[in-house]
N, C-alpha and C positions, 0 to 999 in steps of 0.2 A: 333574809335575802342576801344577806353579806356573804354566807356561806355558801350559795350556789352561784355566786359569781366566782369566788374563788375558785372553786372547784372546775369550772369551765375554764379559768385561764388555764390553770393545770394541765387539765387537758387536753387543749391545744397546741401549749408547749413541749407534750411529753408524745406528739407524733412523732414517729420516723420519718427522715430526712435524709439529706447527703450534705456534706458539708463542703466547703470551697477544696479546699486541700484535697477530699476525696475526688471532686469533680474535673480537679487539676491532675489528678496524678492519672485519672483513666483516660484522659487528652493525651497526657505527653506517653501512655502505653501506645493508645492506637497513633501517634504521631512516628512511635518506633516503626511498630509493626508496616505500616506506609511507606516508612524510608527503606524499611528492608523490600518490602514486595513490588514495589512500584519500577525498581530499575531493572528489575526483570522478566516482569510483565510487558513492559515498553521496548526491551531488547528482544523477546518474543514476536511482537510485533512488528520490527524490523525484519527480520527473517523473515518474516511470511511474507513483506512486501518485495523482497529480493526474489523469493522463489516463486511470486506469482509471475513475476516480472522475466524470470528464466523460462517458463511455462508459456506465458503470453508469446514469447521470442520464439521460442520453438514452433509453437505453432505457425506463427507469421512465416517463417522459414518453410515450412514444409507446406503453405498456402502459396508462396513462392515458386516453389519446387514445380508444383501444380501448373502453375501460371506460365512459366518453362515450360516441362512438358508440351501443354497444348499449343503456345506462340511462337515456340525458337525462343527465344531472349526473355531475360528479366524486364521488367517495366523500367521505361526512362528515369532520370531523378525529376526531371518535372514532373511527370505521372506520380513517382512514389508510390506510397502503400495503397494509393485508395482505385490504383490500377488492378487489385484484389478485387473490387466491390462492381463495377461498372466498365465496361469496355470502352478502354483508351483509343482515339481516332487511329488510324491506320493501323490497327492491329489486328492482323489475317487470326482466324482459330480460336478467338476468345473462347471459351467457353464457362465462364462463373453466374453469377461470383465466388469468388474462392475462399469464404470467410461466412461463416454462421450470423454474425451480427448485422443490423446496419451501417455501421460505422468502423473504421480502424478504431482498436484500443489505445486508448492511453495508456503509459506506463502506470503504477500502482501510486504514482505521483503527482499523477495528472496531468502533465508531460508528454507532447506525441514521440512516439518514437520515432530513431534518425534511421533513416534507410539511405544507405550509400552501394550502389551496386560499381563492381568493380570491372576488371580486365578478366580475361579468360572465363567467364561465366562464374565468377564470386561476388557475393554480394554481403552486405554487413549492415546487420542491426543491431541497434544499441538503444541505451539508454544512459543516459548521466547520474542515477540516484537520487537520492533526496532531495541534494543539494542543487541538483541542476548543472554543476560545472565540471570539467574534466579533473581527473582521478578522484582520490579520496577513501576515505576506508569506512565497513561496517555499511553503513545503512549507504555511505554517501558514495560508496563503488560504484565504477563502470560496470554496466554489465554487456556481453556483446557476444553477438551468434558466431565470433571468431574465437571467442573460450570456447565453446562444445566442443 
């Protein structure tokens, strides 16, 4: 009986494994490969929130455009964007809403966008970025229907 005890340690000892050092060194591989892939993955990302954000603008602008058109004049700043969706009081010729959605979009940030309409029938939308605050670069840029 001595003998098939032995024999069964044996064999349990003589399975295939992975050792610490093996299970450490395929960590710090995929630890590489993660640091290489990750910061450009994430900067991908960025851009696409910028050029949805360019996209979103342009449409609002030319939802605008529309809103002209039909009224004379851009919407007040107290009206704002949501003068797109629902017909602001005293205003002859509405005919919308001017927007496919229920709602103004947020930027890609979650952020509503700023609508500042101006003199001579200009108006500007923007957005702040990432960041939320004036200037900044990369993800955290101004973006604004006065670039186009």
């Amino acid at each position: 009986m001595a003998v098939s005890i032995a024999y069964k340690s044996k064999r349990i000892s003589g399975r295939g494994g992975y050792t610490l050092t093996e299970l450490l060194v395929v960590l710090v591989i995929l630890g590489l490969l993660i640091g290489l892939i990750a910061p450009r993955f994430l900067g991908q990302i960025g851009k696409a929130r910028s050029k949805t954000a360019r996209v979103q603008i342009s449409n609002l602008a030319t939802a605008l455009e529309y809103y002209q058109l039909d009224t004379g004049t851009y919407p007040a700043t107290s009206i704002g964007l949501s003068g797109l969706l629902s017909s602001p009081p005293n205003v002859q010729n509405w005919d919308g809403p001017y927007l496919k959605t229920r709602r103004v979009p947020d930027d890609p940030w979650g952020n509503p966008y700023i609508y500042q309409p101006g003199a001579d029938g200009i108006f500007i939308i923007r957005t702040l970025g990432a960041d939320n605050r004036e200037g900044g670069d990369g993800e955290n840029t101004d973006i604004s229907s006065a670039d186009e």
